[in-house]
Structures are given as structure tokens and as C-alpha cells.
mmCIF file of the N, C-alpha and C atoms, coordinates in Angstrom:
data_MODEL
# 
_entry.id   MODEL 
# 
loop_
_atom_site.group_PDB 
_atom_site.id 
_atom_site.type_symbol 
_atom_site.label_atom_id 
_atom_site.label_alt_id 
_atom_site.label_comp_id 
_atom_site.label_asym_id 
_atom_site.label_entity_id 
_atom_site.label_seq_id 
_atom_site.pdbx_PDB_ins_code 
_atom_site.Cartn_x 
_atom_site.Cartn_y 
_atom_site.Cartn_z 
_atom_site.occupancy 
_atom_site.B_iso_or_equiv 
_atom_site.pdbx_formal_charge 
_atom_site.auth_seq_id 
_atom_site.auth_comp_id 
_atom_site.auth_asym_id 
_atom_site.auth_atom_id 
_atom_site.pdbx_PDB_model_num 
ATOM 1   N N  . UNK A 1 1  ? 0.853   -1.172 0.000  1.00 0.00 ? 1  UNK A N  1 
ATOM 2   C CA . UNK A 1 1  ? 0.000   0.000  0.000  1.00 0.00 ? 1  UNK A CA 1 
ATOM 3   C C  . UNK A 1 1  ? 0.899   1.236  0.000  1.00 0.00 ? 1  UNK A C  1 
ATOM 4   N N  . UNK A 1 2  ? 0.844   2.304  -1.021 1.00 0.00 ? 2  UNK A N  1 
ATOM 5   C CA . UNK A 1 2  ? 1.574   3.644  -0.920 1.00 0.00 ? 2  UNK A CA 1 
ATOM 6   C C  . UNK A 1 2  ? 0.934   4.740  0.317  1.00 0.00 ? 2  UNK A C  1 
ATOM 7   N N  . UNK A 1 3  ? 1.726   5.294  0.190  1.00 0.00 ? 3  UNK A N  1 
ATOM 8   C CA . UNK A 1 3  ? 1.940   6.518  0.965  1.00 0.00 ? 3  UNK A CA 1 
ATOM 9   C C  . UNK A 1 3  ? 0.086   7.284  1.107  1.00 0.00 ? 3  UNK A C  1 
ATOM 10  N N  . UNK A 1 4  ? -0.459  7.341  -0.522 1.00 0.00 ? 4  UNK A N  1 
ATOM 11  C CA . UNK A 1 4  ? -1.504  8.372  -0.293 1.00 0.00 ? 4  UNK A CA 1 
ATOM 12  C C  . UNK A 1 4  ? -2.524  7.325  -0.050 1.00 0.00 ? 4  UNK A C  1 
ATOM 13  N N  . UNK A 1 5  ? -2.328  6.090  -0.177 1.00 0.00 ? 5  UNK A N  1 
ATOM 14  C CA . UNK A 1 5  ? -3.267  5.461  -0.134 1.00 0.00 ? 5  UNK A CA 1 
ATOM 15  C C  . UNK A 1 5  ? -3.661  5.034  1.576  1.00 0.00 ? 5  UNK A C  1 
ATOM 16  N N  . UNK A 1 6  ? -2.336  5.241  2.054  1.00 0.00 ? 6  UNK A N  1 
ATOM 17  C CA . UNK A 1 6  ? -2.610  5.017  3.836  1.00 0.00 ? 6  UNK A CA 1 
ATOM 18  C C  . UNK A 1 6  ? -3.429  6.178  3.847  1.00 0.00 ? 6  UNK A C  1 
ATOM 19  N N  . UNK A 1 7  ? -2.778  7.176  3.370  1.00 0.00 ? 7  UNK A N  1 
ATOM 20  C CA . UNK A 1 7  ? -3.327  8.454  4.114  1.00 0.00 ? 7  UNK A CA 1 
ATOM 21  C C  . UNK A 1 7  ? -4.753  8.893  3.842  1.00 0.00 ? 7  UNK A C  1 
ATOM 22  N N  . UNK A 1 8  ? -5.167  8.268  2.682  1.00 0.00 ? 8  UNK A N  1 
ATOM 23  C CA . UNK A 1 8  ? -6.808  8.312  2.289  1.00 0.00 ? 8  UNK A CA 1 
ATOM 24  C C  . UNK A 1 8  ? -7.577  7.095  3.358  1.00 0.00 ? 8  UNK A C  1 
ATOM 25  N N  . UNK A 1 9  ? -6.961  6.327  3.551  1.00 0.00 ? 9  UNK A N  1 
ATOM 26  C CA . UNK A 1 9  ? -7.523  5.283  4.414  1.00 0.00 ? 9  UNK A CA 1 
ATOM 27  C C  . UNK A 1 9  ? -7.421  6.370  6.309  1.00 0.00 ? 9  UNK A C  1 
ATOM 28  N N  . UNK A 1 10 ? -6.565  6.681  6.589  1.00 0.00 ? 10 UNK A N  1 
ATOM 29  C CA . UNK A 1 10 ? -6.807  7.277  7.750  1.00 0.00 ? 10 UNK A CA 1 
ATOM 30  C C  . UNK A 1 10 ? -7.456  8.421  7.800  1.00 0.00 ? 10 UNK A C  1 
ATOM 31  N N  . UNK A 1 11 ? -8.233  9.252  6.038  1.00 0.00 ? 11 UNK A N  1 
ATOM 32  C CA . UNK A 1 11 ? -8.690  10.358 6.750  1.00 0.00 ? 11 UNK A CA 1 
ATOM 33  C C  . UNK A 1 11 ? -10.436 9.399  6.678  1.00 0.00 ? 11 UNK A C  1 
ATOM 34  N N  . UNK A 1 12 ? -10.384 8.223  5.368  1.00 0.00 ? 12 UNK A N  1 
ATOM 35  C CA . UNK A 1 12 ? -11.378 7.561  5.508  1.00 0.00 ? 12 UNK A CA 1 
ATOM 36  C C  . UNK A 1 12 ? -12.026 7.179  6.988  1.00 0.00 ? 12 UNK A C  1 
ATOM 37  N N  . UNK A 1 13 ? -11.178 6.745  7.664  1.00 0.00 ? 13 UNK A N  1 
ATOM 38  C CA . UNK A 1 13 ? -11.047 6.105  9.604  1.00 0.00 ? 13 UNK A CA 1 
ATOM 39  C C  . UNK A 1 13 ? -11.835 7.578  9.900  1.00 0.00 ? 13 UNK A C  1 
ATOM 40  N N  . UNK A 1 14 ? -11.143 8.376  10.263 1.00 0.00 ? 14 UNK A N  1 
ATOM 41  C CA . UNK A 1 14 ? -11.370 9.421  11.017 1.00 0.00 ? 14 UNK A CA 1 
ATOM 42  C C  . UNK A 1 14 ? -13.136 10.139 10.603 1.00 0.00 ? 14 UNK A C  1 
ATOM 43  N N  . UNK A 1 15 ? -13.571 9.899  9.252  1.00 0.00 ? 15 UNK A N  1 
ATOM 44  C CA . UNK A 1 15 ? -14.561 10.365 8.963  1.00 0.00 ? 15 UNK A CA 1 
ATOM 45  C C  . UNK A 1 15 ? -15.767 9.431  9.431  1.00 0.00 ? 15 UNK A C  1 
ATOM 46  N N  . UNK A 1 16 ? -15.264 7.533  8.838  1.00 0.00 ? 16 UNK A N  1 
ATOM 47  C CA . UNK A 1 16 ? -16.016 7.008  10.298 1.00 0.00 ? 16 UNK A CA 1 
ATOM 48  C C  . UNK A 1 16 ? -16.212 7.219  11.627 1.00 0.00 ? 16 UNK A C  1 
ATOM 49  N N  . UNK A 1 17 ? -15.210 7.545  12.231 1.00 0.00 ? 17 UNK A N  1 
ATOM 50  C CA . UNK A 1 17 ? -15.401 7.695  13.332 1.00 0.00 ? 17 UNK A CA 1 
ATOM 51  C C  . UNK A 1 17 ? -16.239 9.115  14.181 1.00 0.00 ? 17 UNK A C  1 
ATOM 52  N N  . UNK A 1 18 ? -16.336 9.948  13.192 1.00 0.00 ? 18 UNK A N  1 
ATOM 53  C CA . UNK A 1 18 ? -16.925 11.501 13.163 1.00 0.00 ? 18 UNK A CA 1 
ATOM 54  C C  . UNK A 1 18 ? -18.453 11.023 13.319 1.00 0.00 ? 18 UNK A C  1 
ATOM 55  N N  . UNK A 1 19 ? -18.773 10.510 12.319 1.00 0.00 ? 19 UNK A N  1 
ATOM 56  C CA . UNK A 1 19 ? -20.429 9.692  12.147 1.00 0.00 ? 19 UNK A CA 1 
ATOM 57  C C  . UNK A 1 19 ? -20.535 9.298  12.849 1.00 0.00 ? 19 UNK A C  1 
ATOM 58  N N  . UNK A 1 20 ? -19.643 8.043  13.594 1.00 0.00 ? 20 UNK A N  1 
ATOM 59  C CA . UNK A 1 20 ? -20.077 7.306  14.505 1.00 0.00 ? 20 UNK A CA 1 
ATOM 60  C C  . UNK A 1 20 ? -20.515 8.485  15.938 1.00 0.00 ? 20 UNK A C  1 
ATOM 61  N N  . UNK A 1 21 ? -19.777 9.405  16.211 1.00 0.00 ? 21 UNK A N  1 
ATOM 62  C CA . UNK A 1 21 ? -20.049 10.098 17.095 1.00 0.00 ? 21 UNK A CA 1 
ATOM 63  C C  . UNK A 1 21 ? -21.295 10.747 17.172 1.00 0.00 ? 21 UNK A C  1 
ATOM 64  N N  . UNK A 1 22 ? -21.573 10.860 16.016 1.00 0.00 ? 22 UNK A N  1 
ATOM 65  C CA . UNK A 1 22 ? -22.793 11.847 15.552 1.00 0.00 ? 22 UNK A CA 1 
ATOM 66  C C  . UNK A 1 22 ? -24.021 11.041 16.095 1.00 0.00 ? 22 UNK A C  1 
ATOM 67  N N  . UNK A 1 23 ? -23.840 9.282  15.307 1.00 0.00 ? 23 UNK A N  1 
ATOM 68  C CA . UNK A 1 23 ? -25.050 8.597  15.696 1.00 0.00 ? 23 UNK A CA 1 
ATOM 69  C C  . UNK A 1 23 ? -25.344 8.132  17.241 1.00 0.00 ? 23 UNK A C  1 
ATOM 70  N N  . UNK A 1 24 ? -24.434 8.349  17.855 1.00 0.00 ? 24 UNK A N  1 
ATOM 71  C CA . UNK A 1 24 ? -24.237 7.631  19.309 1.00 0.00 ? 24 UNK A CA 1 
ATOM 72  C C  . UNK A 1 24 ? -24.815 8.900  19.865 1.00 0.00 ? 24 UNK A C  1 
ATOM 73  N N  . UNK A 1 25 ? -24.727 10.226 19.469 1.00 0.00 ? 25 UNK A N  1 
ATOM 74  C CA . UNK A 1 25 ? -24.937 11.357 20.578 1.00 0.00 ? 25 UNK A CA 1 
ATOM 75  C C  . UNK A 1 25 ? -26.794 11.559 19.968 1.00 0.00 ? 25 UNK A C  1 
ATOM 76  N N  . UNK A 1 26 ? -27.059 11.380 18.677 1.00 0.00 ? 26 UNK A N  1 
ATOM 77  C CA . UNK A 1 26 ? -28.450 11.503 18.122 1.00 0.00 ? 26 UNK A CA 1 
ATOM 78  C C  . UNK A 1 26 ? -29.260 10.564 19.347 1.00 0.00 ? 26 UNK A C  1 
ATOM 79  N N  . UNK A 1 27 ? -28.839 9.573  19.264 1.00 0.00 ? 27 UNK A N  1 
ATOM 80  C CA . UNK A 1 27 ? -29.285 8.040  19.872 1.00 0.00 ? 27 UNK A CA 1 
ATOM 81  C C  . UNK A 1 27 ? -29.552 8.257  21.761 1.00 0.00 ? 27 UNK A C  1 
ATOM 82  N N  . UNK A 1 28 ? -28.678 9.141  21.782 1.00 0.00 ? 28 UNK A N  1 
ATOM 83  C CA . UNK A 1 28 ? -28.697 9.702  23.132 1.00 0.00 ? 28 UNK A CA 1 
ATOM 84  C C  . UNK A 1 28 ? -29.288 10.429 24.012 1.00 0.00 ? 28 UNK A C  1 
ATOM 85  N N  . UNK A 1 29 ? -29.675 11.576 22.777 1.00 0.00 ? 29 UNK A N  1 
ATOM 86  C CA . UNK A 1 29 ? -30.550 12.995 22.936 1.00 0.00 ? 29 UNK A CA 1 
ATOM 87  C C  . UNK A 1 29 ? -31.613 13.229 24.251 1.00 0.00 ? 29 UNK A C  1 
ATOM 88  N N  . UNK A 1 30 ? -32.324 11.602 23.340 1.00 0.00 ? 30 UNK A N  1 
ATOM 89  C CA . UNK A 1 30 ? -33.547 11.404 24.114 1.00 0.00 ? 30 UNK A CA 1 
ATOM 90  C C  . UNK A 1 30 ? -33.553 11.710 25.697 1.00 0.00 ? 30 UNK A C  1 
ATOM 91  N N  . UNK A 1 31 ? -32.739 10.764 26.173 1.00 0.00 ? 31 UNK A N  1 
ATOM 92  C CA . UNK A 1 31 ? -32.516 10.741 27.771 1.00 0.00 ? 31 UNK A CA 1 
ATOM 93  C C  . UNK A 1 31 ? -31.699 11.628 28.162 1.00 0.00 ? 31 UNK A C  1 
ATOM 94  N N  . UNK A 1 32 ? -30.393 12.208 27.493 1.00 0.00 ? 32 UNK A N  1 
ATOM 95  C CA . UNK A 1 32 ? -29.567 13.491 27.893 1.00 0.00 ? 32 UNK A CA 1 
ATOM 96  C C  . UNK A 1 32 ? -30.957 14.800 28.061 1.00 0.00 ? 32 UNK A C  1 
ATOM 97  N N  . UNK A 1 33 ? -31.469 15.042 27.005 1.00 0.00 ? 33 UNK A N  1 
ATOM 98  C CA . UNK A 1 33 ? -31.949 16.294 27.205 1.00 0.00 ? 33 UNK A CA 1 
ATOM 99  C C  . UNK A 1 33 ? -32.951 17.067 28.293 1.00 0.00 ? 33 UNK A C  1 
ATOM 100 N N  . UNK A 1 34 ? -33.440 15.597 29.275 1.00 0.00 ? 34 UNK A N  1 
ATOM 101 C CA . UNK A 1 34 ? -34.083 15.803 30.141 1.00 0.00 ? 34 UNK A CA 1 
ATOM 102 C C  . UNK A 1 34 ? -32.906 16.335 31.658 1.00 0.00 ? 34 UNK A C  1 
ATOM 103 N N  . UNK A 1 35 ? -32.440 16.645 31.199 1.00 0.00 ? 35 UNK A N  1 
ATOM 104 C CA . UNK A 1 35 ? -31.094 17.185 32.037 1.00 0.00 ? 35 UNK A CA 1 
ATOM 105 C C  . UNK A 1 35 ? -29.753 18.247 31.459 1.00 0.00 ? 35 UNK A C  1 
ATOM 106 N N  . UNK A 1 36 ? -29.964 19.356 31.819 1.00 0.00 ? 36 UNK A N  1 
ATOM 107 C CA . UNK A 1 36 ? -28.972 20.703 30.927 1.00 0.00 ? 36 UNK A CA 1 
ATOM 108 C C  . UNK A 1 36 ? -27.711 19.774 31.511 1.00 0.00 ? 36 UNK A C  1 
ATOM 109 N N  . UNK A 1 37 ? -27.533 19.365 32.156 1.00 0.00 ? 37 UNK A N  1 
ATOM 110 C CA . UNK A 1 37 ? -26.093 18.700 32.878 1.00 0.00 ? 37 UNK A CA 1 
ATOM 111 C C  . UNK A 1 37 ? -25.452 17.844 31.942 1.00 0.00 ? 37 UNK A C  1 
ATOM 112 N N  . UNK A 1 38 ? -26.304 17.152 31.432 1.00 0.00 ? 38 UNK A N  1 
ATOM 113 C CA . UNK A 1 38 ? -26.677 15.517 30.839 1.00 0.00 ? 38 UNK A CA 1 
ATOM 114 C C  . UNK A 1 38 ? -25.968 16.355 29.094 1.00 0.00 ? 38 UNK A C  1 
ATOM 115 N N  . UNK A 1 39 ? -26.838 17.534 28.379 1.00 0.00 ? 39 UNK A N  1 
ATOM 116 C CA . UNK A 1 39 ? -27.201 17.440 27.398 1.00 0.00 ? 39 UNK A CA 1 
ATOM 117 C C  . UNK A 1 39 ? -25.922 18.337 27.656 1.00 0.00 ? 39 UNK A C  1 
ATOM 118 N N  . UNK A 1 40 ? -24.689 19.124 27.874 1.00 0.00 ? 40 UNK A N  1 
ATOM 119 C CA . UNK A 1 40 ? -23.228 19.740 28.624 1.00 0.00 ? 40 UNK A CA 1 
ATOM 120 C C  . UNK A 1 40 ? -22.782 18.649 28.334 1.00 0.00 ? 40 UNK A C  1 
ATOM 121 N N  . UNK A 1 41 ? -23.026 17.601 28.500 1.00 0.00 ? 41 UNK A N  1 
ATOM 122 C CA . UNK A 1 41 ? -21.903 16.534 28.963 1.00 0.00 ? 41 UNK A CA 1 
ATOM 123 C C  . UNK A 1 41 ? -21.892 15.806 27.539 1.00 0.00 ? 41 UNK A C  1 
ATOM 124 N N  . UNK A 1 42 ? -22.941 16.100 26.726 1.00 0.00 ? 42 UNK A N  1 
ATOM 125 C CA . UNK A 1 42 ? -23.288 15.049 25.556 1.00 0.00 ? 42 UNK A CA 1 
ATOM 126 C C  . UNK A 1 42 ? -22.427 15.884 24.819 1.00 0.00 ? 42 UNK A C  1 
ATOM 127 N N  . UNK A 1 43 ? -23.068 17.082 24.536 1.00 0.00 ? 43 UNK A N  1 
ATOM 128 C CA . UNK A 1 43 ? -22.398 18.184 23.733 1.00 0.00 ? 43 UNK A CA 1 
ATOM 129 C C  . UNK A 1 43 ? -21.291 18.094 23.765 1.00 0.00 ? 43 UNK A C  1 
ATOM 130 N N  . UNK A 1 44 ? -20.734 18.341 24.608 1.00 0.00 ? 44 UNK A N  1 
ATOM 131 C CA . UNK A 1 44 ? -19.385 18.817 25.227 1.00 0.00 ? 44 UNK A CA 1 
ATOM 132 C C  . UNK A 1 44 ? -18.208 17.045 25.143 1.00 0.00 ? 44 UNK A C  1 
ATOM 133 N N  . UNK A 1 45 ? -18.537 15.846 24.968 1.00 0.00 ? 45 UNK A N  1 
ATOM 134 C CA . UNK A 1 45 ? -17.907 14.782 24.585 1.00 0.00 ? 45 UNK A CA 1 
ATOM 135 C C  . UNK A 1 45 ? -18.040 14.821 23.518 1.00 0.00 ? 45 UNK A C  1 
ATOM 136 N N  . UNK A 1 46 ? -19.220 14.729 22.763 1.00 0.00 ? 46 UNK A N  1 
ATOM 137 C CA . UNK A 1 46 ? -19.040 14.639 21.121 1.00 0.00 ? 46 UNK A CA 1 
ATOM 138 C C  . UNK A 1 46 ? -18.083 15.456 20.328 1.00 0.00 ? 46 UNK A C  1 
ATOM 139 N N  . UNK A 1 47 ? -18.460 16.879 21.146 1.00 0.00 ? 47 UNK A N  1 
ATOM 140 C CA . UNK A 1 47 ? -17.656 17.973 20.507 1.00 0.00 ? 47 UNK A CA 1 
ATOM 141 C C  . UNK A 1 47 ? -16.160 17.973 20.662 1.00 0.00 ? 47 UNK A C  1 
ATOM 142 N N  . UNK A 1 48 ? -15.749 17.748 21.329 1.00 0.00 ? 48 UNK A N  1 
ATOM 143 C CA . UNK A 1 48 ? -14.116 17.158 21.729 1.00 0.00 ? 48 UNK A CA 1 
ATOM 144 C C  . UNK A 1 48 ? -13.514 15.785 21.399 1.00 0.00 ? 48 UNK A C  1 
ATOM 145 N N  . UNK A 1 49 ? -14.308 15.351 20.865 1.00 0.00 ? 49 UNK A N  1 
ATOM 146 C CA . UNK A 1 49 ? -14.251 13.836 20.236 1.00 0.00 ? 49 UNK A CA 1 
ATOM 147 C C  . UNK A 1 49 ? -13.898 13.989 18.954 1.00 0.00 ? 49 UNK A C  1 
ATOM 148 N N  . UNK A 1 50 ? -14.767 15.061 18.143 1.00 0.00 ? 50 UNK A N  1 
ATOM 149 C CA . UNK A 1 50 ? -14.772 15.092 16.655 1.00 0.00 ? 50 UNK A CA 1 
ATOM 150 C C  . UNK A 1 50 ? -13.672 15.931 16.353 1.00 0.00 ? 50 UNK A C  1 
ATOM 151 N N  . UNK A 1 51 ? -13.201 17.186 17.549 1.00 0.00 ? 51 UNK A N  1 
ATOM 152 C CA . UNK A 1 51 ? -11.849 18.079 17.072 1.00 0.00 ? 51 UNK A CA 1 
ATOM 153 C C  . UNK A 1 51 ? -10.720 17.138 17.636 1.00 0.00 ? 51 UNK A C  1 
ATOM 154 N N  . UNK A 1 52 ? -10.928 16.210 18.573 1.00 0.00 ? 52 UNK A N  1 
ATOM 155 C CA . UNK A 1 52 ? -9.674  15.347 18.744 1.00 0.00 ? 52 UNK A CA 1 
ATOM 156 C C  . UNK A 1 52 ? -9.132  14.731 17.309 1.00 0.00 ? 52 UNK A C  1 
ATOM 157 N N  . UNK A 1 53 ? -10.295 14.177 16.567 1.00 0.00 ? 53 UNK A N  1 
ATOM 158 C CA . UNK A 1 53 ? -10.251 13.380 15.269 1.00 0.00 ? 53 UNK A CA 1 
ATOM 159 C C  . UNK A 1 53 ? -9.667  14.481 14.176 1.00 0.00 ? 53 UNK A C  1 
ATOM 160 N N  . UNK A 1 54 ? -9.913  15.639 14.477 1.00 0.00 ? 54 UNK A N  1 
ATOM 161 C CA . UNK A 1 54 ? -9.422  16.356 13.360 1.00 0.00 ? 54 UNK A CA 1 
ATOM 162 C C  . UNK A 1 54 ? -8.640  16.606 13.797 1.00 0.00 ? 54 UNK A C  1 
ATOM 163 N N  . UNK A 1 55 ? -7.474  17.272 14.973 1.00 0.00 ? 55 UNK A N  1 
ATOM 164 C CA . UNK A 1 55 ? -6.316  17.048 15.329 1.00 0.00 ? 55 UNK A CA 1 
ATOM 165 C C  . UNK A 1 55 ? -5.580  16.306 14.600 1.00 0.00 ? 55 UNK A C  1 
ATOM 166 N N  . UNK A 1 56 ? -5.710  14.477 15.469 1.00 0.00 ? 56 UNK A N  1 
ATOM 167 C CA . UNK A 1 56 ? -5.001  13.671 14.438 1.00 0.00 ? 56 UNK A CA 1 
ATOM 168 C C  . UNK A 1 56 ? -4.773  14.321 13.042 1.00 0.00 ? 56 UNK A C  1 
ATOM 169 N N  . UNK A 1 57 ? -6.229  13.952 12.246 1.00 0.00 ? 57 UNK A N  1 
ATOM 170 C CA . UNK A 1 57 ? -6.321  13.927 10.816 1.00 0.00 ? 57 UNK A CA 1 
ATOM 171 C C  . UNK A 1 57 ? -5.017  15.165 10.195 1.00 0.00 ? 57 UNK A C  1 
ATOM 172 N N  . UNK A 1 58 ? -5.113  15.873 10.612 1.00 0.00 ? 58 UNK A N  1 
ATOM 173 C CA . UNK A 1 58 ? -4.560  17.478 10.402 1.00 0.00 ? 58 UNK A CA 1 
ATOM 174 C C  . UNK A 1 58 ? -3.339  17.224 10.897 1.00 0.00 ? 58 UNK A C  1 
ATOM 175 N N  . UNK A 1 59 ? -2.603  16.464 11.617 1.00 0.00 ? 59 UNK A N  1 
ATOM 176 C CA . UNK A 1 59 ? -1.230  16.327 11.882 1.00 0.00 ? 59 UNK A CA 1 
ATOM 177 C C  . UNK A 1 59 ? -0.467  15.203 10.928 1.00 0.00 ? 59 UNK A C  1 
ATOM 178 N N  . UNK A 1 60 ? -1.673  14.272 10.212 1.00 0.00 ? 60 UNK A N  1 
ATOM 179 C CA . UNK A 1 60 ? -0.852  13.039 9.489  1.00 0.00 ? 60 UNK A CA 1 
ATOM 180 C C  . UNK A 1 60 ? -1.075  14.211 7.674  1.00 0.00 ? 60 UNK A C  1 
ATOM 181 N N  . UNK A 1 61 ? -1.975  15.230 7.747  1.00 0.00 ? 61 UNK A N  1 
ATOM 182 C CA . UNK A 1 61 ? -1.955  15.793 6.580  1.00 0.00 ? 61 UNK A CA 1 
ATOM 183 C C  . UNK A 1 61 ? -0.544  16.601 6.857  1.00 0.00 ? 61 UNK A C  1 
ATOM 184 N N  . UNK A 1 62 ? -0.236  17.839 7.982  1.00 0.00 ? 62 UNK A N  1 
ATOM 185 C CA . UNK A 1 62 ? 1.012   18.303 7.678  1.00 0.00 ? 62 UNK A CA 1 
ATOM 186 C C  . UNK A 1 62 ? 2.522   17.174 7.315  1.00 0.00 ? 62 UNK A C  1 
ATOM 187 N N  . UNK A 1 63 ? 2.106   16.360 8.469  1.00 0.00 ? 63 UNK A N  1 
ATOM 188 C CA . UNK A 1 63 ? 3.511   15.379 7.701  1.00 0.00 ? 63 UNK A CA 1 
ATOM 189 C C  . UNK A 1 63 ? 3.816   14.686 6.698  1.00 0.00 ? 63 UNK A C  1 
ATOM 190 N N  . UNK A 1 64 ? 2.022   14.766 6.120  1.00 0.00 ? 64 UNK A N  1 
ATOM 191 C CA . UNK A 1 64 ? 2.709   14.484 4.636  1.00 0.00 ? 64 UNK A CA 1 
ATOM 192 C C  . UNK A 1 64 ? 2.925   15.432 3.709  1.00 0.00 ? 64 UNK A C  1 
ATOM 193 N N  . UNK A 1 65 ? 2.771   16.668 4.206  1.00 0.00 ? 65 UNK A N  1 
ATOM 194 C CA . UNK A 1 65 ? 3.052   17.586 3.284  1.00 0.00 ? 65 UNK A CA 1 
ATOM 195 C C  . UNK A 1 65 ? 4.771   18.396 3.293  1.00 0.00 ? 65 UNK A C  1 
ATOM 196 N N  . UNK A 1 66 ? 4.903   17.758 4.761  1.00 0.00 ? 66 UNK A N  1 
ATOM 197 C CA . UNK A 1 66 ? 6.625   18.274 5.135  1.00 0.00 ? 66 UNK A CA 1 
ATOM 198 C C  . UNK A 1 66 ? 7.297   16.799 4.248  1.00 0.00 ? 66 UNK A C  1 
ATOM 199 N N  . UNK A 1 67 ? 6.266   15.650 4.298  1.00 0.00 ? 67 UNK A N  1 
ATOM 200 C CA . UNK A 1 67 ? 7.590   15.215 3.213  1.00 0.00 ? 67 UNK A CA 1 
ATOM 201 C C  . UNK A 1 67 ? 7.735   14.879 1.978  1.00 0.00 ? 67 UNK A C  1 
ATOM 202 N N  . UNK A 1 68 ? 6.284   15.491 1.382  1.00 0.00 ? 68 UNK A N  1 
ATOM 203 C CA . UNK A 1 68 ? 6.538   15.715 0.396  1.00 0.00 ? 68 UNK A CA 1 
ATOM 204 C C  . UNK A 1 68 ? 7.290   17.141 -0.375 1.00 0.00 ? 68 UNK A C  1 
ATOM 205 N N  . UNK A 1 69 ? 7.429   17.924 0.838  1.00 0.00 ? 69 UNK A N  1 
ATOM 206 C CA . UNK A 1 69 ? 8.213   18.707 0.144  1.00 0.00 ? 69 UNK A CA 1 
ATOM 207 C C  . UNK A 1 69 ? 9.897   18.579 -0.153 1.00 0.00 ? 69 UNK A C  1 
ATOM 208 N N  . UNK A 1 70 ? 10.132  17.165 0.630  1.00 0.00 ? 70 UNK A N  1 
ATOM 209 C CA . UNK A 1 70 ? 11.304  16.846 1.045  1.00 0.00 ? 70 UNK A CA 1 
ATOM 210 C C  . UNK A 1 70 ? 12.231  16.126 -0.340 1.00 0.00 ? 70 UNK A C  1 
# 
């Protein structure tokens, strides 16, 4: 497997895993929202879940761009 082809496969990963967050917190709503604490806590994991994922994603894009300039 080449180089862009990992790297399409890990931004592929990361975009699963974005959805997956999405459907787990939809799925959730129900019983979080009967609680501002609950529906803070939903928000507030999903939302740090999905910029964790773009972190990663965004650090395996600069290094491939430092070596491809290399």
C-alpha cells in the first residue's frame, strides 16, 4: 500500500469515526436532554471527540506535506 493510499484510508477512519459520534450522541438525545447537565456533557464529549479526530487527521496531513516537500 503507498503513501496516499494510507493516508486516504486514515482520513477515511477518522470520517467514520466523526459519524459514529454523531449517531451515538443523536441516539442519546432522548434521555440526555431531560437534564442541561446531561445534554453539557453530551455536547461537550461529542464535541471534543470530533476536534480530537481532526487534530489527528490534520497532523498526518502536515507530515505528509513536510515530506513531500522533502
Amino acid at each position: 500500500m503507498n503513501r496516499s493510499s494510507l493516508h486516504l484510508l486514515k482520513g477515511t477512519g477518522y470520517l467514520i469515526s466523526t459519524v459514529s459520534v454523531a449517531l451515538l450522541a443523536i441516539v442519546s438525545w432522548d434521555s440526555a436532554s431531560k437534564s442541561p447537565l446531561l445534554v453539557a456533557c453530551l455536547l461537550g464529549g461529542a464535541a471534543t471527540s470530533v476536534i480530537g479526530m481532526f487534530c489527528r487527521w490534520l497532523s498526518y496531513e502536515i507530515e505528509k506535506r513536510q515530506e513531500e516537500r522533502r
